[in-house]
DRENZAFI-839830 format. One record per atom (N, C-alpha, C): x negated, y negated, z; residue number from 1; residue in one letter. Coordinates in Angstrom, 1 decimal. Atoms other than C-alpha are relative to their C-alpha. Layout:
# residues N
       X       Y       Z   nr  rest
       X       Y       Z  NUM     A
...
END
This chain:
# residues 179
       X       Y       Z   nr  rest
    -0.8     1.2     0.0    1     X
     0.0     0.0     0.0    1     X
    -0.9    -1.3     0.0    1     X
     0.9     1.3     0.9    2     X
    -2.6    -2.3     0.4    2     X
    -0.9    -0.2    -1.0    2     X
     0.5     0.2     1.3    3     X
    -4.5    -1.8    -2.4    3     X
     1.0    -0.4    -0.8    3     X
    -0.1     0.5     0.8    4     X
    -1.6    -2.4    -4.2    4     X
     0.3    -1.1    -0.1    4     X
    -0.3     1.1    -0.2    5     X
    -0.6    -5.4    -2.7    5     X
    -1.4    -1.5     0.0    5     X
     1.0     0.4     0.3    6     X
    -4.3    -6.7    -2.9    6     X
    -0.1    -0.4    -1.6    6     X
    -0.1     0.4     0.9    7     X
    -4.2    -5.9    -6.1    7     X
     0.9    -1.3    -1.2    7     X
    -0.4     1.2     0.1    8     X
    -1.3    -7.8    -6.9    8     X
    -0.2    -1.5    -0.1    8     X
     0.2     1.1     0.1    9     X
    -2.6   -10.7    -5.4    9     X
    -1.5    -0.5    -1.4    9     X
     1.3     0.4     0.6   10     X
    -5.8   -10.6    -7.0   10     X
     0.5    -0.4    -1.6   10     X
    -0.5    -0.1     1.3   11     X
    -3.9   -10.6   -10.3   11     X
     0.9    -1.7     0.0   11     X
    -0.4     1.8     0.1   12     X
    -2.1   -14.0    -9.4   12     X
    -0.6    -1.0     0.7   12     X
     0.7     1.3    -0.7   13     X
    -4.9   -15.6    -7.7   13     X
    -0.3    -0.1     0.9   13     X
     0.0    -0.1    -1.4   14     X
    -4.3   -15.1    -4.3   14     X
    -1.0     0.5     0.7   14     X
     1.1    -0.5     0.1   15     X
    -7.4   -13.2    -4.0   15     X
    -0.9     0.3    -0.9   15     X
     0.9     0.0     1.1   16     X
   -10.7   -13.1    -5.6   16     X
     0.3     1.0    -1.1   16     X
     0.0    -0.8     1.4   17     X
   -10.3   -12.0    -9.1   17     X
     0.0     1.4    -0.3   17     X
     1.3    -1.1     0.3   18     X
   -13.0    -9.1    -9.1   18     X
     1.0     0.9     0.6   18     X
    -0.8    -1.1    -0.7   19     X
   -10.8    -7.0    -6.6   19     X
     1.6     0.4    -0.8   19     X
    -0.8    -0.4     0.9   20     X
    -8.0    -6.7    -9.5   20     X
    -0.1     1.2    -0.7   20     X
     0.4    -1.0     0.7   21     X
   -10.3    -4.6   -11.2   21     X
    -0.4     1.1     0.5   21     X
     1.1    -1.1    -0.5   22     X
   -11.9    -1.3   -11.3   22     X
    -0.9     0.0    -0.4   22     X
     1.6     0.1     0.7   23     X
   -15.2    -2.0   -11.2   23     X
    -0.9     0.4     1.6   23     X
     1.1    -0.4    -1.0   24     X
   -18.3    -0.6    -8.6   24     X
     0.3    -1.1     1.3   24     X
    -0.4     1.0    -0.9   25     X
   -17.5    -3.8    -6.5   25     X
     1.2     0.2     0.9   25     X
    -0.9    -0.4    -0.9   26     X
   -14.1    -3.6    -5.7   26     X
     0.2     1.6     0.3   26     X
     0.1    -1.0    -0.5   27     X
   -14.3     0.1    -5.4   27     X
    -0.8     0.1     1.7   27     X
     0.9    -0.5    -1.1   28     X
   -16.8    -0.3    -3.0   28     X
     0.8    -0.5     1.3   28     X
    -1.4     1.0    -0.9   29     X
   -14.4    -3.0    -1.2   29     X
     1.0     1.0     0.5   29     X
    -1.3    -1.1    -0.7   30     X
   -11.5    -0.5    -1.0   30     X
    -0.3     1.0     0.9   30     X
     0.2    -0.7    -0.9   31     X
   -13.6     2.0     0.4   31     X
    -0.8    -0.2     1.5   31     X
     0.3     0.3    -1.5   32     X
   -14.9    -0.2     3.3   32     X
     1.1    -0.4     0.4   32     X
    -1.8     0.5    -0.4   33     X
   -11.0    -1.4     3.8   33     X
     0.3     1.2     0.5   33     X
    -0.9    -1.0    -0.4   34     X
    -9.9     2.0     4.1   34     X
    -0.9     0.5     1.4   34     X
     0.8    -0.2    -0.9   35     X
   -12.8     3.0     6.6   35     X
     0.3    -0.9     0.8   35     X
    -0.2     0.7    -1.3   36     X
   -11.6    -0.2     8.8   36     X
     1.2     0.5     0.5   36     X
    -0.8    -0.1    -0.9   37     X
    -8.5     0.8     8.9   37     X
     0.5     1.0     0.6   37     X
     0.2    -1.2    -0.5   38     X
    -9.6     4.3    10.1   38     X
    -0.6    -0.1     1.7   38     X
     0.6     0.3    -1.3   39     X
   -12.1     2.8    12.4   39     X
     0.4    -1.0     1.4   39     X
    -0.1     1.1    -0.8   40     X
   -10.9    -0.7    13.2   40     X
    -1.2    -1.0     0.0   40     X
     1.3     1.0     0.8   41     X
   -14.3    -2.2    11.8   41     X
    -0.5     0.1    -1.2   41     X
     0.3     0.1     1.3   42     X
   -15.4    -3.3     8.8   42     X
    -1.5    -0.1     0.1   42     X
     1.2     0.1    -0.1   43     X
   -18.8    -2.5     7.9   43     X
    -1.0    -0.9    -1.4   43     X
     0.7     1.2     0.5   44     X
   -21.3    -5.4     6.0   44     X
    -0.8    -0.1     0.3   44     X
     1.3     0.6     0.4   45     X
   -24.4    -6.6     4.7   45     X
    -0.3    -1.2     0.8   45     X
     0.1     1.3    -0.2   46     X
   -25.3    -8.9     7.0   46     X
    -1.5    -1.0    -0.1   46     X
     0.8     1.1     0.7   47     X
   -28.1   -11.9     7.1   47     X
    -1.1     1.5     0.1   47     X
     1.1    -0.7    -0.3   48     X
   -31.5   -10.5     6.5   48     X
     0.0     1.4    -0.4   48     X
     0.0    -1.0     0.5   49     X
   -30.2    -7.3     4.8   49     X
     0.6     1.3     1.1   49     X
    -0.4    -0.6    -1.4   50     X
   -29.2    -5.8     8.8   50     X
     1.8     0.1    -0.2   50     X
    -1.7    -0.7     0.3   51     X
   -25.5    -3.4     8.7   51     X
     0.4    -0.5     1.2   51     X
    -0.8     0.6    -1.0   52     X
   -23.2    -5.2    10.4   52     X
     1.2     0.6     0.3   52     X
    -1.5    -0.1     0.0   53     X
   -19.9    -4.1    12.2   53     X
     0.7    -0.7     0.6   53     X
    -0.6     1.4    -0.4   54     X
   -17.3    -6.6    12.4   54     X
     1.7     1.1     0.6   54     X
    -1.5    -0.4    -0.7   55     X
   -13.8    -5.7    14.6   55     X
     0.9    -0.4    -1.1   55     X
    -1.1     0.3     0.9   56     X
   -10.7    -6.1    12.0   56     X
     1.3     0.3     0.4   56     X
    -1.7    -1.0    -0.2   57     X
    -7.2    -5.5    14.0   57     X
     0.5    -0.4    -1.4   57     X
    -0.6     0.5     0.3   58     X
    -4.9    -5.2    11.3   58     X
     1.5     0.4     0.5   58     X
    -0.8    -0.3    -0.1   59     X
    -1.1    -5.0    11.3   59     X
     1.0     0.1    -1.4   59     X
    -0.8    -0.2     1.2   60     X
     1.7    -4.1     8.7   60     X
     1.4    -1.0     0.2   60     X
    -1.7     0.4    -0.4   61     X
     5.2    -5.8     8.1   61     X
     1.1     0.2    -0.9   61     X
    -1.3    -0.5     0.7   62     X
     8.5    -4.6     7.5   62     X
     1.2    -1.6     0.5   62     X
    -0.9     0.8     0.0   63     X
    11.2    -7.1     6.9   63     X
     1.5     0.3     1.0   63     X
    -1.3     0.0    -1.6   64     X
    13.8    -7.7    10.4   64     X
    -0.7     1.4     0.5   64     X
     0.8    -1.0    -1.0   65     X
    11.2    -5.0    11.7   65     X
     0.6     1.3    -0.4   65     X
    -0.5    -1.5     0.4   66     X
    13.3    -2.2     9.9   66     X
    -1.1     0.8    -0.8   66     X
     1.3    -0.7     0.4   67     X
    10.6     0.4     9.2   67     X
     0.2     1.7     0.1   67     X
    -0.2    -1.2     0.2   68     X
    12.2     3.8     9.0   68     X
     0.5     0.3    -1.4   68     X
    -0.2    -0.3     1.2   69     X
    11.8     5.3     5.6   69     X
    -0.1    -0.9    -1.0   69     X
     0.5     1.0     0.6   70     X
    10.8     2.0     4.2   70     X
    -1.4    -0.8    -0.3   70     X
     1.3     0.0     0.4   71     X
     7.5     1.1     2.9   71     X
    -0.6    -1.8     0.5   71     X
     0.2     1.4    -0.6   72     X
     6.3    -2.4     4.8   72     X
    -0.2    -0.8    -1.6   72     X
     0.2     1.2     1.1   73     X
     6.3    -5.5     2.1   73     X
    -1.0    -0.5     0.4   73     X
     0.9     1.2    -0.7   74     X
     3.5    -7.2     4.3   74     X
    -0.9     0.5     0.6   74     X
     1.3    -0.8    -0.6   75     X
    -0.1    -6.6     6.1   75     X
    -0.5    -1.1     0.5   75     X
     1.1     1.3    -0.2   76     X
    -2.6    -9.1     7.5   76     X
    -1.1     0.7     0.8   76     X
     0.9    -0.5    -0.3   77     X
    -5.8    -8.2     8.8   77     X
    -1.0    -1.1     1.1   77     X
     1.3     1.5    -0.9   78     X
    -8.2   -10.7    11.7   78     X
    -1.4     0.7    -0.4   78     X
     1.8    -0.4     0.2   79     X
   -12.1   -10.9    11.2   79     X
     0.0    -0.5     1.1   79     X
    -0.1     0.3    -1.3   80     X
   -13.0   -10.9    14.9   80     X
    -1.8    -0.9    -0.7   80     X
     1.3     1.1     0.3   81     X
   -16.0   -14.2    14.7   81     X
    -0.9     0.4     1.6   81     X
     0.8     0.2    -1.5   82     X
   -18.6   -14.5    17.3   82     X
     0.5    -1.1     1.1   82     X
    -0.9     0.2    -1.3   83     X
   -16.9   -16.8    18.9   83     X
     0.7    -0.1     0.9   83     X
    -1.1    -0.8    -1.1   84     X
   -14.9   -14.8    20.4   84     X
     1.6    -0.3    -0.7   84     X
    -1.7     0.2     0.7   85     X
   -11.9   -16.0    18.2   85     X
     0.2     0.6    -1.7   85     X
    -0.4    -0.3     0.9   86     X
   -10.4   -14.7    15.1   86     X
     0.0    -0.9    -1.6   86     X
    -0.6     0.5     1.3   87     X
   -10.0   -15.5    11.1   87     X
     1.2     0.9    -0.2   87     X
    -1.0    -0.8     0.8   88     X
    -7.0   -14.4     9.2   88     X
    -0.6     0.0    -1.3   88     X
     0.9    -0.4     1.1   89     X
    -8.9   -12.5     6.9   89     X
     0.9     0.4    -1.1   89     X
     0.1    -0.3     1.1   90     X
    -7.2   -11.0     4.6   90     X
     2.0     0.6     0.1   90     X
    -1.9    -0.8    -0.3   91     X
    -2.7   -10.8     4.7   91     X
     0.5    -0.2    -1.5   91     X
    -0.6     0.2     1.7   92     X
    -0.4   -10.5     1.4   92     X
     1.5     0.7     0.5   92     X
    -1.3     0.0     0.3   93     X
     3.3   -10.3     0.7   93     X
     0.0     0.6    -1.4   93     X
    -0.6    -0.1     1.6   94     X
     4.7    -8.4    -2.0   94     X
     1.0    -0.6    -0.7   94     X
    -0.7     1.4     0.7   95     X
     5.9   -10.3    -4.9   95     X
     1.0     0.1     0.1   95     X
    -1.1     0.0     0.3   96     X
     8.9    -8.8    -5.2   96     X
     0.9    -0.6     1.3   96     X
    -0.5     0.9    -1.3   97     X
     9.7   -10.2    -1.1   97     X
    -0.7    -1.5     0.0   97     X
     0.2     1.0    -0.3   98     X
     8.4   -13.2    -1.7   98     X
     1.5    -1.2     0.0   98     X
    -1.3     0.6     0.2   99     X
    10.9   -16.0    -1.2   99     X
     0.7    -0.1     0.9   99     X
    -0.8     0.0    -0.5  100     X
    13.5   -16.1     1.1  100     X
    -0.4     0.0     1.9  100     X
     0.4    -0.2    -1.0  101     X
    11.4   -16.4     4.0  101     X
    -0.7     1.0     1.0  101     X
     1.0    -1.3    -0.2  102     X
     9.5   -13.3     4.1  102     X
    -1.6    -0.6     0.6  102     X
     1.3     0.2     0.2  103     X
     6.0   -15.2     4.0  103     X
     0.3    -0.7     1.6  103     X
    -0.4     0.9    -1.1  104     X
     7.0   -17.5     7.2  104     X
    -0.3     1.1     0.9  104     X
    -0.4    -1.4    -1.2  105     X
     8.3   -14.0     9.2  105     X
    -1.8     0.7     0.1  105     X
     1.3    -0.7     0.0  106     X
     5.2   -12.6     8.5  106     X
    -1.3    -0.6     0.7  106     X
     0.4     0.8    -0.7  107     X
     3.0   -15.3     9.6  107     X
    -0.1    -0.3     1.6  107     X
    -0.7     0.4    -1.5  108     X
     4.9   -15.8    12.6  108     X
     0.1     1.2     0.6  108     X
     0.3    -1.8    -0.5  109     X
     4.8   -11.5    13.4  109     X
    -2.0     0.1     0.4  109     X
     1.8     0.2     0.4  110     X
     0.5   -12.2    12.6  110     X
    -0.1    -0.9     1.0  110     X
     0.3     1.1    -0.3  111     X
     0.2   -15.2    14.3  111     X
     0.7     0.3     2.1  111     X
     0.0     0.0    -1.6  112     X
     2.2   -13.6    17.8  112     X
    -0.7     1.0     0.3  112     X
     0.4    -1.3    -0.8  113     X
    -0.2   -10.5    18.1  113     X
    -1.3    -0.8     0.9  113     X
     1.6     0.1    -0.9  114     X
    -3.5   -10.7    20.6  114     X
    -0.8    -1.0    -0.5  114     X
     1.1     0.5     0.8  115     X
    -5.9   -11.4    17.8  115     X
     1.0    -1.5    -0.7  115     X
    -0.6     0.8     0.8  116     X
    -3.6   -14.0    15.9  116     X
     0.5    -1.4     0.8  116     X
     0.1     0.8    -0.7  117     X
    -3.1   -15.9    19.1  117     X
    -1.5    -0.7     0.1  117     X
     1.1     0.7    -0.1  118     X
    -6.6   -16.8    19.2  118     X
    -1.2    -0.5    -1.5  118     X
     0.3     0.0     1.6  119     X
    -7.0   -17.2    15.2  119     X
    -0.1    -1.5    -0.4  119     X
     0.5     1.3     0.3  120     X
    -9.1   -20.4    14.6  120     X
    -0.3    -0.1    -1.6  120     X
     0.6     0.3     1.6  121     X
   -10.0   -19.7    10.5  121     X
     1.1     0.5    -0.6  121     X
    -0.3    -1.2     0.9  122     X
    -7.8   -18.8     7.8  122     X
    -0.6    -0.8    -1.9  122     X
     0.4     0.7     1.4  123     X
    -9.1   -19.2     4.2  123     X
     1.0     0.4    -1.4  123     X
    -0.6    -0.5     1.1  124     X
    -7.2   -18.9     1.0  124     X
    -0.8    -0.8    -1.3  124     X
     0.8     0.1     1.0  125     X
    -8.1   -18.9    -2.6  125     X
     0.7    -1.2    -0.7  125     X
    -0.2     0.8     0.8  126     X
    -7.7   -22.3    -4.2  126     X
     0.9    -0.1    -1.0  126     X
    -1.0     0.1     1.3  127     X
    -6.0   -21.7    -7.4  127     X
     0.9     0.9     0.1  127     X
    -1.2    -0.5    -0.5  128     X
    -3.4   -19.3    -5.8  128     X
     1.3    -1.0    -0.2  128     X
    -1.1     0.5     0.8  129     X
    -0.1   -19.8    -7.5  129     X
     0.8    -1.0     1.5  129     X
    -0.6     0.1    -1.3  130     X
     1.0   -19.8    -3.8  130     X
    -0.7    -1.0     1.2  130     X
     1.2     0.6    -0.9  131     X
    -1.8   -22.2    -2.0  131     X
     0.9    -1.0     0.8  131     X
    -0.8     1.4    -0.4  132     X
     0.8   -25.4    -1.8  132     X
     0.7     0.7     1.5  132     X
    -0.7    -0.6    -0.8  133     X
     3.3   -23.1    -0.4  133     X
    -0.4     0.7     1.6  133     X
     1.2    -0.9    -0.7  134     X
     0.6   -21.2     1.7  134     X
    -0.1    -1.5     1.3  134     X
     1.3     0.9    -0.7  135     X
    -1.0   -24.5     3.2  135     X
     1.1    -1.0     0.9  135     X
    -1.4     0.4    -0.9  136     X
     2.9   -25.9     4.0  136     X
     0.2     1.4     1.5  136     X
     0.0    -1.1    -1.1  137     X
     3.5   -22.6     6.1  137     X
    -1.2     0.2     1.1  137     X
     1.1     0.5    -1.3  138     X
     0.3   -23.1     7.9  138     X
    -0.3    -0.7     0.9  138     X
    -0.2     1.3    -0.8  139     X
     1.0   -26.3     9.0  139     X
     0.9     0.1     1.3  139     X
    -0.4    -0.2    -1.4  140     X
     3.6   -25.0    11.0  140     X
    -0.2     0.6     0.8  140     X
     0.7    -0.8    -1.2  141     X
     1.6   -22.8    12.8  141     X
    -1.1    -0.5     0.5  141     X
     0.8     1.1    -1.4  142     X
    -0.8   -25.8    14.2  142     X
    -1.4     0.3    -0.7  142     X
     1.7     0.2     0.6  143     X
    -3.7   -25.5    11.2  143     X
     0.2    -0.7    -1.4  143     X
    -0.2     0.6     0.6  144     X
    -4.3   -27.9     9.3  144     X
    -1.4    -0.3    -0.9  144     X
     1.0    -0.3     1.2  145     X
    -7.0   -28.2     5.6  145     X
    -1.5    -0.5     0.7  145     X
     1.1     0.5     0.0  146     X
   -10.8   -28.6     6.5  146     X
    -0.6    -0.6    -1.0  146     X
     0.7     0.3     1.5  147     X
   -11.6   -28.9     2.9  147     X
    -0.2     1.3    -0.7  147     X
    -0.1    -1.6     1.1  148     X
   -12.4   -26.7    -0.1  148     X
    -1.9    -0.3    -0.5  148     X
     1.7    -0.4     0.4  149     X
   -15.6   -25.2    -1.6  149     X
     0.5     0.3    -1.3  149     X
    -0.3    -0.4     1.1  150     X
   -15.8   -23.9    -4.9  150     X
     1.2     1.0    -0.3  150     X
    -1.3    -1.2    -0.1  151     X
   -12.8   -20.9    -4.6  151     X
     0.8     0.1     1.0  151     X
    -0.5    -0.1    -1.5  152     X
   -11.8   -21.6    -1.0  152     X
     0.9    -1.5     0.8  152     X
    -0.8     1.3    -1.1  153     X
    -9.4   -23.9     1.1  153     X
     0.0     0.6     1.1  153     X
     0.4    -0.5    -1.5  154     X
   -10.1   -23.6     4.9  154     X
     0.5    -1.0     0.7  154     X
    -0.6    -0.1    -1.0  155     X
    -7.9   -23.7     7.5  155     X
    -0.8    -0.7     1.1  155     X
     0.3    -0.5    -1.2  156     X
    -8.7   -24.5    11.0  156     X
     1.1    -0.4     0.9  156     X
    -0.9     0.3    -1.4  157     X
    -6.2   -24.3    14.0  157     X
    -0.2    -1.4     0.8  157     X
     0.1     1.3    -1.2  158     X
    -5.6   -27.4    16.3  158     X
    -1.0     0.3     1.4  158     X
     0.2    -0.3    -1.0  159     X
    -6.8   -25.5    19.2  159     X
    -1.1     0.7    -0.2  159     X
     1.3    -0.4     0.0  160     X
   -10.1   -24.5    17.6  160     X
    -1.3    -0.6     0.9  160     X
     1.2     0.3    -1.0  161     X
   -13.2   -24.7    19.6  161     X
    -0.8    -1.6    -0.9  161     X
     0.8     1.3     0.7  162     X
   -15.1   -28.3    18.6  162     X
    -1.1     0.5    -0.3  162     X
     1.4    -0.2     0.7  163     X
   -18.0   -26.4    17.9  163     X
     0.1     0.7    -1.6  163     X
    -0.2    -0.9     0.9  164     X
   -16.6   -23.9    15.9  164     X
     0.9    -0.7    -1.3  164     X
    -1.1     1.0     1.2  165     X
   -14.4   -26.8    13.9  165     X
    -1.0    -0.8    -0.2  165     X
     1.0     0.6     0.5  166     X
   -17.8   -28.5    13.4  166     X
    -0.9     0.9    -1.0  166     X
     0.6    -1.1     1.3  167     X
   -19.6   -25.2    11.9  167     X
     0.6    -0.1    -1.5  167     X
    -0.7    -0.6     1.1  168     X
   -16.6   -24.8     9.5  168     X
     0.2    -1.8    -1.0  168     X
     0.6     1.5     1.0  169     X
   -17.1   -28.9     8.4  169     X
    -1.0    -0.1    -0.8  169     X
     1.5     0.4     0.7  170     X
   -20.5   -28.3     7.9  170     X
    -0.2     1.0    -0.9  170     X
    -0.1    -1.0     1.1  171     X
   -19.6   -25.2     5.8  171     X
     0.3    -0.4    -1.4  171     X
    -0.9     0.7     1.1  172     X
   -17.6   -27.1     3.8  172     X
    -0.8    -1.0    -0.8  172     X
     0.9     1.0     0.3  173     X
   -19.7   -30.1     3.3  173     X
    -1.1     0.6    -1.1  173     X
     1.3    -0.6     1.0  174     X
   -22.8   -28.1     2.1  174     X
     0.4     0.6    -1.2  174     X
    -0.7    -1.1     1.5  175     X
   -20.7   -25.4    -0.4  175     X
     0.0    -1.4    -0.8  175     X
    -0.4     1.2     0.8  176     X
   -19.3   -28.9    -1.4  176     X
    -1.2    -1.0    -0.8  176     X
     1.1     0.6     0.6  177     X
   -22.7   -30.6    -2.1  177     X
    -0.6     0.8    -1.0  177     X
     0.3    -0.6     0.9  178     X
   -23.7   -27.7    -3.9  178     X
     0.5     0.4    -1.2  178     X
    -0.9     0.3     1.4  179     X
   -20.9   -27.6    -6.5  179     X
    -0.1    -1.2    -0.8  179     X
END
């Protein structure tokens, strides 16, 4: 389900491109996704070439929480950060529920678990059909645009840490100098 809801997005934007395809890349993507959501961590290349494992709760969503015999429409996933607070890594809506307030419910299901309460990042992909819409529904959950980089518009919560809302300025800034 989520690959194909990934897929999906990747196909209208919502996610990087590459993960549309089948190509060695996203293959390799799907199979550290499916490994997180065996283990509960996602494993990565981190600086300096050192295997990193990062925490990932995710969660699924069925529409009015009806979930017998029905296939969830919805997913979202946290990247647990160092400090100590969460991104909303990676959530999607299928197209066919988009609309009617599916995207909102789902947000608002994400946004009341553990991780989702202390969710200072979320990034989305710029030219997503859905970004306007995206960046309105965000607002009412208390995060509002840092700025954009080459492929990325970034979030941060009101109640993010001032250090951690200064890193993600200065993230921004640099990507931005470098475009």
């Amino acid at each position: 389900m989520l690959r194909s809801l990934i897929r999906q997005g990747a196909a209208d934007g919502s996610f990087g491109r590459e993960l549309g395809a089948n190509t060695p890349g996203s293959e390799e993507f799907f199979a550290k996704l499916k490994r997180a959501l065996v283990t509960g961590y996602f494993v990565e290349e981190g600086r300096g070439g050192k295997i990193d494992t990062v925490a990932v709760p995710g969660y699924v969503y069925w529409p009015d929480g009806k979930h017998s015999g029905t296939a969830p429409v919805g997913f979202g996933l946290f990247r647990a950060m160092g400090s100590g607070g969460y991104e909303l890594w990676l959530a999607g809506l299928d197209l066919g529920a988009r609309g009617g307030g599916h995207g909102r419910a789902l947000l608002a299901a994400l946004f009341a678990t553990t991780p989702g309460q202390s969710t200072w990042i979320v990034r989305a992909q710029r030219t997503s059909r859905y970004a306007k819409a995206l960046e309105h529904l965000l607002a009412d959950f208390g995060f509002t645009s840092a700025g954009d980089t080459a492929r990325l518009r970034w979030f941060l919560h009101a109640d993010a840490p001032a250090e951690l809302a200064s890193q993600v300025r200065d993230v921004v800034e640099a990507r931005r100098a470098l475009n």
